[in-house]
LOKOLKOL-995834 format. One line per field, with one value per residue: residue number from 0; residue in one letter; z, x, y of N, C-alpha, C in turn. Coordinates in steps of 0.02 Angstrom, whole numbers. Layout:
<pakols>
n	(NUM,...) .
res	(a,...) .
nzz	(Z,...) .
nxx	(X,...) .
nyy	(Y,...) .
cazz	(Z,...) .
caxx	(X,...) .
cayy	(Y,...) .
czz	(Z,...) .
cxx	(X,...) .
cyy	(Y,...) .
</pakols>
This chain:
<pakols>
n	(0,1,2,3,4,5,6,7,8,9,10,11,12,13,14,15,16,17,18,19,20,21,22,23,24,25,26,27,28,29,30,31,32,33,34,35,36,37,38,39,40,41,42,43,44,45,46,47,48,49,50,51,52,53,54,55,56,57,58,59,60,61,62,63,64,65,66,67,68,69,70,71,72,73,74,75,76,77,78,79,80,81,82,83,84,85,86,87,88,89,90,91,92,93,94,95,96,97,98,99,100,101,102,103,104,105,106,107,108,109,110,111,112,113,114,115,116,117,118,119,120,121,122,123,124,125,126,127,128,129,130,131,132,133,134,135,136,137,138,139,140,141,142,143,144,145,146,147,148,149,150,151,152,153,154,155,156,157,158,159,160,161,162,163,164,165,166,167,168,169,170,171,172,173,174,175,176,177,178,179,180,181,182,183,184,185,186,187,188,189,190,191,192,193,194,195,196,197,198,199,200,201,202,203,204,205,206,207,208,209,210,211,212,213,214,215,216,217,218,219,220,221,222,223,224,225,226,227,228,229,230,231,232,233,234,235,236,237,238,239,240,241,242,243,244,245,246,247,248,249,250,251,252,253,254,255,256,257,258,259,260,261,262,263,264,265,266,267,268,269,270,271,272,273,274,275,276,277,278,279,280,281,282,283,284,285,286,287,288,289,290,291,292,293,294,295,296,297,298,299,300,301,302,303,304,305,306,307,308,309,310,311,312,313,314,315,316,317,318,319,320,321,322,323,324,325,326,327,328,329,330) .
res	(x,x,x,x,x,x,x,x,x,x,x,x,x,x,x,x,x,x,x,x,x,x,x,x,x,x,x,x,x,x,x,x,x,x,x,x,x,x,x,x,x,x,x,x,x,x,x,x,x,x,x,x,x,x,x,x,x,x,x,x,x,x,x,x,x,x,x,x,x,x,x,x,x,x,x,x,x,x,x,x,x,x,x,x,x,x,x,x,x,x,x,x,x,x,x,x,x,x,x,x,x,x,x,x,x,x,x,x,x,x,x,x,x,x,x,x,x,x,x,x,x,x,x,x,x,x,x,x,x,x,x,x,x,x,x,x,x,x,x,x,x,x,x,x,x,x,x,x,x,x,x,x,x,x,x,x,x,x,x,x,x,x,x,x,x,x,x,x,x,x,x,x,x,x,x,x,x,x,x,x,x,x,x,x,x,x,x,x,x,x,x,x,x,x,x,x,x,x,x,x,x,x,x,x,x,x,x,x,x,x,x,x,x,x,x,x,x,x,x,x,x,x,x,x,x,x,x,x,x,x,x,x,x,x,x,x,x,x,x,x,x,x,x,x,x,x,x,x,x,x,x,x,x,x,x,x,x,x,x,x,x,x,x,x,x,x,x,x,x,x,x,x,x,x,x,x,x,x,x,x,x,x,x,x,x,x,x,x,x,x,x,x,x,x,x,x,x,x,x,x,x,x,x,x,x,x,x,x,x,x,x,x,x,x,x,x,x,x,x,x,x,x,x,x,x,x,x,x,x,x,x) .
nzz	(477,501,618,590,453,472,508,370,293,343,332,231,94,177,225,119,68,147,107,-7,-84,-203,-220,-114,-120,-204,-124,-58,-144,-169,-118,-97,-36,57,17,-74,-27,53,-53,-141,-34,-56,-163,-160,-68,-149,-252,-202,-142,-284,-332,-237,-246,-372,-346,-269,-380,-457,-589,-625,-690,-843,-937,-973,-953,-843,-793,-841,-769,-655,-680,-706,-567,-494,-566,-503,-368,-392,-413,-306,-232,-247,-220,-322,-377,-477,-444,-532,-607,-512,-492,-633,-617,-506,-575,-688,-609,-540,-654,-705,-601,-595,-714,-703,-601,-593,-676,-580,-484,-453,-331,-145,-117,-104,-76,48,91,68,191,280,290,311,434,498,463,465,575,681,859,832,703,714,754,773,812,717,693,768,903,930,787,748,816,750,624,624,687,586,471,527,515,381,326,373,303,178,70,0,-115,-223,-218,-323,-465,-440,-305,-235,-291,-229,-99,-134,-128,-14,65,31,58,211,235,168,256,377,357,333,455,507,570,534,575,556,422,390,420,399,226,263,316,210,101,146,147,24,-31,6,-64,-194,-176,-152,-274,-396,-448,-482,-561,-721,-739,-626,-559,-608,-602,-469,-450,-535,-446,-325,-369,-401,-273,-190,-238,-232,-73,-68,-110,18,82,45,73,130,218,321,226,116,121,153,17,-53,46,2,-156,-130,-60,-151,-265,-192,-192,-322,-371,-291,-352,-484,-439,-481,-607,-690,-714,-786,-882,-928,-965,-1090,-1165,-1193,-1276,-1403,-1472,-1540,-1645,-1801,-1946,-2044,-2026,-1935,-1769,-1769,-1754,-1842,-1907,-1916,-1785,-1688,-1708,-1659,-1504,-1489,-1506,-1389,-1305,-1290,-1240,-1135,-1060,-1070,-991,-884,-865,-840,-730,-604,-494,-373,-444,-573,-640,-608,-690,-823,-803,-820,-967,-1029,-985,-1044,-1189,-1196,-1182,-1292,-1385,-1373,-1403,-1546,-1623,-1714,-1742) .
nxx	(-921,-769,-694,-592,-614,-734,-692,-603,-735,-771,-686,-600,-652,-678,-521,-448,-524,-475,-343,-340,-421,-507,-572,-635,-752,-820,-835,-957,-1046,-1101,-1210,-1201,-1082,-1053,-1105,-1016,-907,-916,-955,-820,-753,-792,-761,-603,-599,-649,-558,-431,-479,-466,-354,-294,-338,-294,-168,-150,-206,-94,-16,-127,-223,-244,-91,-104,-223,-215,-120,-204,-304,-220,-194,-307,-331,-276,-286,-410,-390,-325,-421,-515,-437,-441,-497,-563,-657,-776,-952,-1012,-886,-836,-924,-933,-802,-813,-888,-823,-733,-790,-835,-727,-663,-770,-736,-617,-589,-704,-707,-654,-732,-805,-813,-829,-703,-566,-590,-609,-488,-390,-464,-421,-292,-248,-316,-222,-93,-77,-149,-120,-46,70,109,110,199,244,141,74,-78,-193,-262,-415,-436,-392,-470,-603,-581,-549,-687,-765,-728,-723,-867,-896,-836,-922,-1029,-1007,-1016,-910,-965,-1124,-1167,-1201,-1117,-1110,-1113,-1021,-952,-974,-931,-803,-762,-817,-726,-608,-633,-630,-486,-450,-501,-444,-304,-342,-348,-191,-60,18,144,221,229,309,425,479,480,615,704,701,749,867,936,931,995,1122,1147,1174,1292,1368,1365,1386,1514,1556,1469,1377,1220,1168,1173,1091,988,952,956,838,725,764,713,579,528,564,464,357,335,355,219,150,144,36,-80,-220,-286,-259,-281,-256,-104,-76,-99,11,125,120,130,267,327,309,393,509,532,522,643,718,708,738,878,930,895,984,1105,1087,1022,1137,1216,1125,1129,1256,1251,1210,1331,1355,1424,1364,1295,1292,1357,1414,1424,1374,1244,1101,1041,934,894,964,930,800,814,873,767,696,794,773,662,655,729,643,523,591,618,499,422,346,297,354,318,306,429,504,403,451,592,575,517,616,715,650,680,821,833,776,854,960,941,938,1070,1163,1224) .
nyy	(631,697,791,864,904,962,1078,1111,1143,1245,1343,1333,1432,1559,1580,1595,1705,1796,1830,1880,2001,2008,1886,1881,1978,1899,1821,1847,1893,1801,1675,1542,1497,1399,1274,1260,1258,1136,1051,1053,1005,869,844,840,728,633,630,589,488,401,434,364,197,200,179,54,-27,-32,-114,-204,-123,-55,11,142,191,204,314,412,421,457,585,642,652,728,833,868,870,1018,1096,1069,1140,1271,1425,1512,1442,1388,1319,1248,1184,1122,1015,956,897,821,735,698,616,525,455,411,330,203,168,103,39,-41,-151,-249,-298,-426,-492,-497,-520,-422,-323,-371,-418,-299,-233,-305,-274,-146,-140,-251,-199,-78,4,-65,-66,-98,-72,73,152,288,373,405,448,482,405,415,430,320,216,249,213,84,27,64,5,-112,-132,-98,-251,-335,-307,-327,-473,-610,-677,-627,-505,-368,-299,-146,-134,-180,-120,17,-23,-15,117,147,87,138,278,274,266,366,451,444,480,620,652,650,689,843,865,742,742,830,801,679,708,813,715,653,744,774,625,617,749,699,585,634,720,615,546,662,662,537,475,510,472,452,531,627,574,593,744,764,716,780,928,888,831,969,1037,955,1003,1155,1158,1118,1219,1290,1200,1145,1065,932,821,848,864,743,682,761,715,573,573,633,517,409,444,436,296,258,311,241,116,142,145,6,3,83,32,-80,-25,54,-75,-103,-24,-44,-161,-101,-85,-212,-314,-288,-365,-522,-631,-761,-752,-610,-490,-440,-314,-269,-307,-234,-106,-127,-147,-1,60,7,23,185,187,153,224,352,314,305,422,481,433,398,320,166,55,108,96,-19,-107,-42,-81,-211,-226,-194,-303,-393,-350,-344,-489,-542,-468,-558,-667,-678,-670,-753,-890) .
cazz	(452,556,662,516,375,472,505,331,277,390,338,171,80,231,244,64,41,186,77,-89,-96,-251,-175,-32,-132,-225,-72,-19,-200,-195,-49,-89,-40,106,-20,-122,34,34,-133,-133,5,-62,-233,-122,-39,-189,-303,-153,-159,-373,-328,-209,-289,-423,-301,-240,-429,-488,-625,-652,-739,-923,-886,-1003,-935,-754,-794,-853,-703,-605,-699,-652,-482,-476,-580,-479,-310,-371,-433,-244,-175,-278,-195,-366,-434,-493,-424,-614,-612,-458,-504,-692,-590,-476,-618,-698,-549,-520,-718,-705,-540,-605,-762,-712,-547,-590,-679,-514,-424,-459,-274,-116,-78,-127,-30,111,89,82,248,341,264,329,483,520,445,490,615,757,882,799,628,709,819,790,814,642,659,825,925,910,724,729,842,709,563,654,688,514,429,543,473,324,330,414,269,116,72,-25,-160,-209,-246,-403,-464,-418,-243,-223,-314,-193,-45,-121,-148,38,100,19,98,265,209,170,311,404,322,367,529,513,598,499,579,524,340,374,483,334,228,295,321,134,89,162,104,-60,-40,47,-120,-238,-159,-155,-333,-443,-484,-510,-630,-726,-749,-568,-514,-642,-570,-411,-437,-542,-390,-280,-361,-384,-197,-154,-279,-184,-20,-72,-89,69,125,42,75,177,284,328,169,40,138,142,-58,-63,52,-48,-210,-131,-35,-216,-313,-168,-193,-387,-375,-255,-383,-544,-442,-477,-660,-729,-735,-826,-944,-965,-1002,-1150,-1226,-1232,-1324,-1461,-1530,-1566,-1722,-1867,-2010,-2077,-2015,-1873,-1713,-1787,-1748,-1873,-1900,-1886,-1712,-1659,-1717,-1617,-1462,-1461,-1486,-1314,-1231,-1284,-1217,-1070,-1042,-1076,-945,-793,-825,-829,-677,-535,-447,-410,-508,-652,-641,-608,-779,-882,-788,-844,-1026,-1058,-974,-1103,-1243,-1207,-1185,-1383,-1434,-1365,-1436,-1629,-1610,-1760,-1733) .
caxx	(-866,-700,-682,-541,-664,-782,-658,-600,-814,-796,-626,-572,-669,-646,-468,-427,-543,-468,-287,-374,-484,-544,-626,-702,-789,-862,-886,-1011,-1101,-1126,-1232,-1195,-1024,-1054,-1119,-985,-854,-947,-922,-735,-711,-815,-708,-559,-585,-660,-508,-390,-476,-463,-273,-266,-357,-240,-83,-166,-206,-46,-18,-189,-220,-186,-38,-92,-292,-193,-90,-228,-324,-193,-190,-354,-357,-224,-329,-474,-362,-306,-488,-545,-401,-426,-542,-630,-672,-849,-993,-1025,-825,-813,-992,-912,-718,-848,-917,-769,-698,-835,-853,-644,-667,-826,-723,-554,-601,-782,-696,-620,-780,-838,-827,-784,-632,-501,-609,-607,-406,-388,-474,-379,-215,-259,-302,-181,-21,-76,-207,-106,6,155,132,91,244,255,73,41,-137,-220,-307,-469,-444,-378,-530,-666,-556,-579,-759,-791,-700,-755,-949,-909,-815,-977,-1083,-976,-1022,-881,-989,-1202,-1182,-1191,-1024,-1121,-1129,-952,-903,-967,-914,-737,-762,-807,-666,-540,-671,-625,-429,-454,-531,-383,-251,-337,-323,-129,-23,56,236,241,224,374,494,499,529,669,750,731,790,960,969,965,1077,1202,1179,1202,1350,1425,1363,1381,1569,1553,1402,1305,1158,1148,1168,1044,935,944,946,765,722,775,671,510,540,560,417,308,363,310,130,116,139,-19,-101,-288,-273,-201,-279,-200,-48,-67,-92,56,181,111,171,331,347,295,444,568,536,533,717,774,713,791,939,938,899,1009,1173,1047,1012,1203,1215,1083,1161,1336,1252,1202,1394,1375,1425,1307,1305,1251,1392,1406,1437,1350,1175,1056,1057,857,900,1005,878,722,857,873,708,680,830,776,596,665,774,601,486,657,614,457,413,304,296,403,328,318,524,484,367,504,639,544,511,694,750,620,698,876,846,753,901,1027,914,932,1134,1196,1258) .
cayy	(672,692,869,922,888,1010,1160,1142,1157,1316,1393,1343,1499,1608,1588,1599,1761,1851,1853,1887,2043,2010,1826,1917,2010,1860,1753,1891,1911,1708,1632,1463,1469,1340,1231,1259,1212,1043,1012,1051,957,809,818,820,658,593,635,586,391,388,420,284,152,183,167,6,-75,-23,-171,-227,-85,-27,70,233,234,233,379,473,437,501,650,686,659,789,906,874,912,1069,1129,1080,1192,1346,1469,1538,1369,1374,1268,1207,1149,1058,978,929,867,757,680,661,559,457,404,380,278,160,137,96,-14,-113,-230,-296,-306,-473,-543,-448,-535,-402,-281,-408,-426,-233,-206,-335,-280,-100,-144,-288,-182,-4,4,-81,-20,-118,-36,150,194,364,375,447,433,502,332,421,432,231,158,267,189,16,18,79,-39,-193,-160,-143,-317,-378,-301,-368,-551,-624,-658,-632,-437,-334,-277,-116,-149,-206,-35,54,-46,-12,182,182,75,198,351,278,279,438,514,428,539,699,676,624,759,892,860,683,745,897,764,618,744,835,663,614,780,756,575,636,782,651,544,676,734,571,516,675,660,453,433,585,463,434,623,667,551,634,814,777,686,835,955,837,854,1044,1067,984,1005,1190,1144,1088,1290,1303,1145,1173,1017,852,764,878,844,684,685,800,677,502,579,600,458,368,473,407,234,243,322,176,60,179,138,-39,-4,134,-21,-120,32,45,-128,-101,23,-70,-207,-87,-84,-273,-317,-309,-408,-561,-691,-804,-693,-550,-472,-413,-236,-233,-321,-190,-66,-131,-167,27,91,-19,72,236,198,111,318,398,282,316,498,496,371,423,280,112,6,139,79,-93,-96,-16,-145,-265,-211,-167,-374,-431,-316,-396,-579,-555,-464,-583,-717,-645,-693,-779,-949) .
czz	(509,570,605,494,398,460,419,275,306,366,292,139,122,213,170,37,75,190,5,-75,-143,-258,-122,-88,-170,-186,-52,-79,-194,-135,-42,-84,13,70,-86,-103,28,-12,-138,-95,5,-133,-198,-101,-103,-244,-270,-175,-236,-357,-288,-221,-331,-430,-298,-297,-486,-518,-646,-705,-802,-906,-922,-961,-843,-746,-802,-798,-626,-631,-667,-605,-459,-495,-535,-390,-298,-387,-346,-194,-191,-257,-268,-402,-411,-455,-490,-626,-585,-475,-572,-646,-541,-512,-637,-671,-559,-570,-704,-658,-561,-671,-765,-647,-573,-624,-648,-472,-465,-407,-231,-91,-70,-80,49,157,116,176,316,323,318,404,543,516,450,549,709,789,856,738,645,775,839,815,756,636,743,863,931,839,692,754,791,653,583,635,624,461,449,512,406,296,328,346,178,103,35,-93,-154,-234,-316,-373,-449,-331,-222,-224,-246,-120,-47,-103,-61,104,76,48,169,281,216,225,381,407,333,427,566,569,549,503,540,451,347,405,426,277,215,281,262,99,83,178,45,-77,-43,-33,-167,-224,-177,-213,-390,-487,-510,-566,-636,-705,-680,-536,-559,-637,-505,-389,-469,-461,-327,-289,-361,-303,-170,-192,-243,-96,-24,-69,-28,110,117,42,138,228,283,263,109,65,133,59,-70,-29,19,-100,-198,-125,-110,-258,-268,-179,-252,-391,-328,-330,-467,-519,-464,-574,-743,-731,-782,-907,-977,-996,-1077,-1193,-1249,-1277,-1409,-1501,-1556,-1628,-1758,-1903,-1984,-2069,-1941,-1806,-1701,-1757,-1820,-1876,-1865,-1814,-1654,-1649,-1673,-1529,-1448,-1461,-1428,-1243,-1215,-1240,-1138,-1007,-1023,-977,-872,-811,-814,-760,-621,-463,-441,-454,-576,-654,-661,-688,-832,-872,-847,-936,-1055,-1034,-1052,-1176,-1252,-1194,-1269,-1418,-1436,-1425,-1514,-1650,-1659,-1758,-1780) .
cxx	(-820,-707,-620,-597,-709,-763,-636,-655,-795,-743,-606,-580,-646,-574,-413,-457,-501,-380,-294,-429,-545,-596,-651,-755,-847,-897,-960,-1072,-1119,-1155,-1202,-1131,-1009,-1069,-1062,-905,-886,-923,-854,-729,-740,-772,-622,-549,-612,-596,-467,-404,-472,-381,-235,-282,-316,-180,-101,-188,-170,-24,-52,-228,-189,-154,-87,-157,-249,-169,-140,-273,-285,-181,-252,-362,-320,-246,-376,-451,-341,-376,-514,-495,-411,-501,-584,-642,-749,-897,-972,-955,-819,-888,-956,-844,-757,-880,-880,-730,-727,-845,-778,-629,-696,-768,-657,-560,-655,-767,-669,-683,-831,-854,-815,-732,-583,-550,-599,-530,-381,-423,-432,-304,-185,-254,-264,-97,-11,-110,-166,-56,81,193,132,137,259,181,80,-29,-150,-260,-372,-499,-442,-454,-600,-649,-599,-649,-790,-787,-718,-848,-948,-899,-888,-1032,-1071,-999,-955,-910,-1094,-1196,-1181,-1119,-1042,-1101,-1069,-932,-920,-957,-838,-712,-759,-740,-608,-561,-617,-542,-423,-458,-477,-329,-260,-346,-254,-106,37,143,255,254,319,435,532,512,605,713,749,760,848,962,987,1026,1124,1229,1186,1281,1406,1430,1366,1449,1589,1505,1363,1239,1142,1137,1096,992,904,915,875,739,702,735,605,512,538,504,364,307,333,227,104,126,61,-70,-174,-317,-236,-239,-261,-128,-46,-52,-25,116,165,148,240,368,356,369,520,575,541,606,742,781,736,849,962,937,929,1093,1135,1037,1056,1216,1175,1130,1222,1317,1239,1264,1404,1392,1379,1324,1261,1290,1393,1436,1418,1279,1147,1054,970,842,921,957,811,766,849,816,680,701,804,698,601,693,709,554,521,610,560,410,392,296,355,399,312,414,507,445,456,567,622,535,589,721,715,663,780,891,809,817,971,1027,923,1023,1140,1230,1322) .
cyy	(691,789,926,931,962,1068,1154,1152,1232,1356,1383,1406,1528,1661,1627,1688,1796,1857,1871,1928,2029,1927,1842,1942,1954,1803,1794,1915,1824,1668,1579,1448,1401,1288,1192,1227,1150,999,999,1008,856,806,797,743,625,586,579,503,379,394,347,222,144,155,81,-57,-75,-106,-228,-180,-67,16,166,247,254,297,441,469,464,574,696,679,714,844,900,906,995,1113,1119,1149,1265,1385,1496,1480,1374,1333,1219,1154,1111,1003,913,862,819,707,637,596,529,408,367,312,223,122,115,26,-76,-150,-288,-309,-353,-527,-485,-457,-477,-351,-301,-412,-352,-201,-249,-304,-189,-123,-205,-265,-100,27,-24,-31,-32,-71,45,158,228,398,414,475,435,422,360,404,346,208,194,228,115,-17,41,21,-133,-176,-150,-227,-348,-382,-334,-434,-562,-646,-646,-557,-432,-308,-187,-68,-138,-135,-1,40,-16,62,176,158,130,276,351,280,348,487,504,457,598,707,638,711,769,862,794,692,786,858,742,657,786,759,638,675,779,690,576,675,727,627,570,705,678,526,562,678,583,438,485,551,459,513,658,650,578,689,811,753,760,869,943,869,930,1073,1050,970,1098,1226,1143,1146,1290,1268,1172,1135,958,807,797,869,797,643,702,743,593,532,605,548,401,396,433,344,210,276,278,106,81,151,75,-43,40,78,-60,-74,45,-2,-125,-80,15,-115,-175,-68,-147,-253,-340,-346,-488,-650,-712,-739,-616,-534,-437,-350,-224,-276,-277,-131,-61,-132,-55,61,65,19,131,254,181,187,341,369,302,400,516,457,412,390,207,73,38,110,21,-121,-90,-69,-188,-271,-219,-248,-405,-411,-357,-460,-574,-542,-516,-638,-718,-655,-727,-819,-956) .
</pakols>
C-alpha cells in the first residue's frame, strides 16, 4: 500500500470528526473505526477501478449496463468519502462493485491478451519519461508501478487460465492504475483545470452571440466543471482527485467531439421540412416521423453525454438515422 493510502487509513475519520462534533462523538462510541478507514479506503480504490474499466471498455459494453455501472462507482465513491457511512453500507457498496465488476468485465476474460495489451500500453504510453513530462506521477510511484506491472505480465499466460483467474489479474492491473493516481500531485489536477476553465470561458465568449446551441453547450459544460472542481475542496486524497479530474477531463473531450456533431444535428433537423407525400421527390410522412424521433434522441444523448464516445455513439446513431431517411426518397 502506497504512503498516501496509509495517511488517508490514519486521517480520513480523524480529520472529518475534528469539523463535525456530532462524528467525534461517534468515532469514540465505535472502536472499529480503523477498520472502518480500511474499508472506505478499499471501496474507494475498488469503485475508482469499476470506473476505469468502464472508461477503458467503453463500446464493448451494453451502453445502459455501462451507465449504470458508472452510476455506482460514483455512489460507491461518495459512500467511501462520507465520514458516517456505516460498516454494513460500505460492506453492501463493496459487494455491489465487485458483483457489477465480475458481471460487466468476465465476459472479456477468455485469454490474457487484452490484459497483456493494457499493461504494455500503460507502461509504453504513460510510464516513460516521454509520456510523463510534467512528472505527474512521482519516479518512486513510476518504478513501483513498473515492477508491479512487469510480474504480473510474467504471471499472465496468454491463454490456460479460468476466466476467473484472468478476472482477477484484470481487477489488479487497474489496482495498480489506481494506486498510481493517488500518488499524482494535487497541482497537476488544479493547473489543467484552470487552463480548461479559461478555454471554455474564451469559447463561450466567442460563441454565445453566433450559435445558442453551441453556447448552450458550453455554459452546461462550464458548470459540469465548477461543480466538480468544487469537490476537489473536499476531496481526502490524490485518488478522489484523480476520480474528480478524469470525469472532467472525460466531459472536455465529449464537448470537443459535441462540437463536431451539433452541424450534423442542424443538418437533421433541416431535413425534417422535406416534403411529405406520396409523389416522386417526396418522403413518407412515417419517414419523416422516425427521422425525428432519431434527432430528438440524438438532442437527448448531446445532453446527456459524459464521455467522448457517449457523442461518438449518438454521432453515429443519428449518420445511421439519415442515410435510412435519405434512403426512403421517392423516385
Amino acid at each position: 500500500m502506497s504512503a498516501l493510502a496509509g495517511a488517508m487509513l490514519c486521517t480520513a475519520v480523524p480529520a472529518f470528526a475534528a469539523d463535525n462534533p456530532d462524528a467525534a462523538q461517534q468515532q469514540a462510541a465505535f472502536p472499529d473505526n480503523d477498520i472502518r478507514g480500511e474499508a472506505k479506503t478499499a471501496l474507494l480504490k475498488e469503485a475508482l477501478a469499476l470506473d476505469l474499466g468502464l472508461e477503458e471498455n467503453s463500446g464493448t459494453i451494453d451502453e445502459t449496463q455501462r451507465r449504470k455501472g458508472l452510476d455506482l462507482a460514483e455512489q460507491a465513491v461518495t459512500i467511501s468519502a462520507d465520514g458516517l457511512s456505516s460498516a454494513s453500507e460500505v460492506a453492501q457498496a463493496r459487494k455491489k462493485v465487485k458483483e457489477a465488476a465480475n458481471k460487466l468485465f468476465m465476459s472479456r476474460m477468455d485469454s490474457g491478451a487484452h490484459i497483456k495489451f493494457y499493461i504494455q500500453r500503460l507502461t509504453d504510453y504513460v510510464l516513460t519519461p516521454a509520456a510523463n513530462p510534467t512528472a505527474k506521477y512521482p519516479q518512486e510511484a513510476i518504478d513501483s508501478a513498473v515492477g508491479k506491472l512487469k510480474a504480473l505480465d510474467a504471471r499472465v499466460p496468454i491463454v490456460g487460465l479460468e476466466p476467473e483467474a484472468y478476472m482477477q489479474a484484470y481487477m489488479e492491473y487497474l489496482s495498480i492504475r489506481i494506486e498510481l493516481d493517488m500518488q499524482a500531485y494535487m497541482g497537476t489536477y488544479i493547473t489543467a483545470y484552470i487552463r480548461t476553465r479559461d478555454h471554455v470561458n474564451a469559447q463561450i465568449e466567442r460563441t454565445k452571440d453566433i450559435d445558442e446551441d453551441y453556447s448552450n453547450l458550453l455554459e452546461a459544460f462550464r458548470t459540469r466543471s465548477e461543480i466538480l472542481f468544487s469537490r476537489m475542496g473536499a476531496a481526502r486524497g490524490e485518488a478522489e482527485l484523480a476520480y474528480i479530474f478524469n470525469k472532467m477531463n472525460a466531459s472536455y473531450f465529449a464537448l470537443t467531439e459535441a462540437f463536431y456533431m451539433l452541424p450534423e444535428l442542424r443538418d437533421a433537423r433541416l431535413l425534417l421540412d422535406s416534403p411529405r407525400g406520396n409523389r416522386p421527390g417526396q418522403y413518407p410522412a412515417s419517414a419523416v416521423g422516425t427521422l425525428r424521433r432519431e434527432v430528438n434522441a440524438a438532442a437527448r444523448a448531446l445532453d446527456q453525454a459524459r464521455m467522448q464516445d457517449d457523442v461518438y455513439k449518438a454521432r453515429k446513431d443519428l449518420s445511421s438515422a439519415v442515410a435510412e431517411f435519405r434512403s426512403r426518397l421517392i423516385p
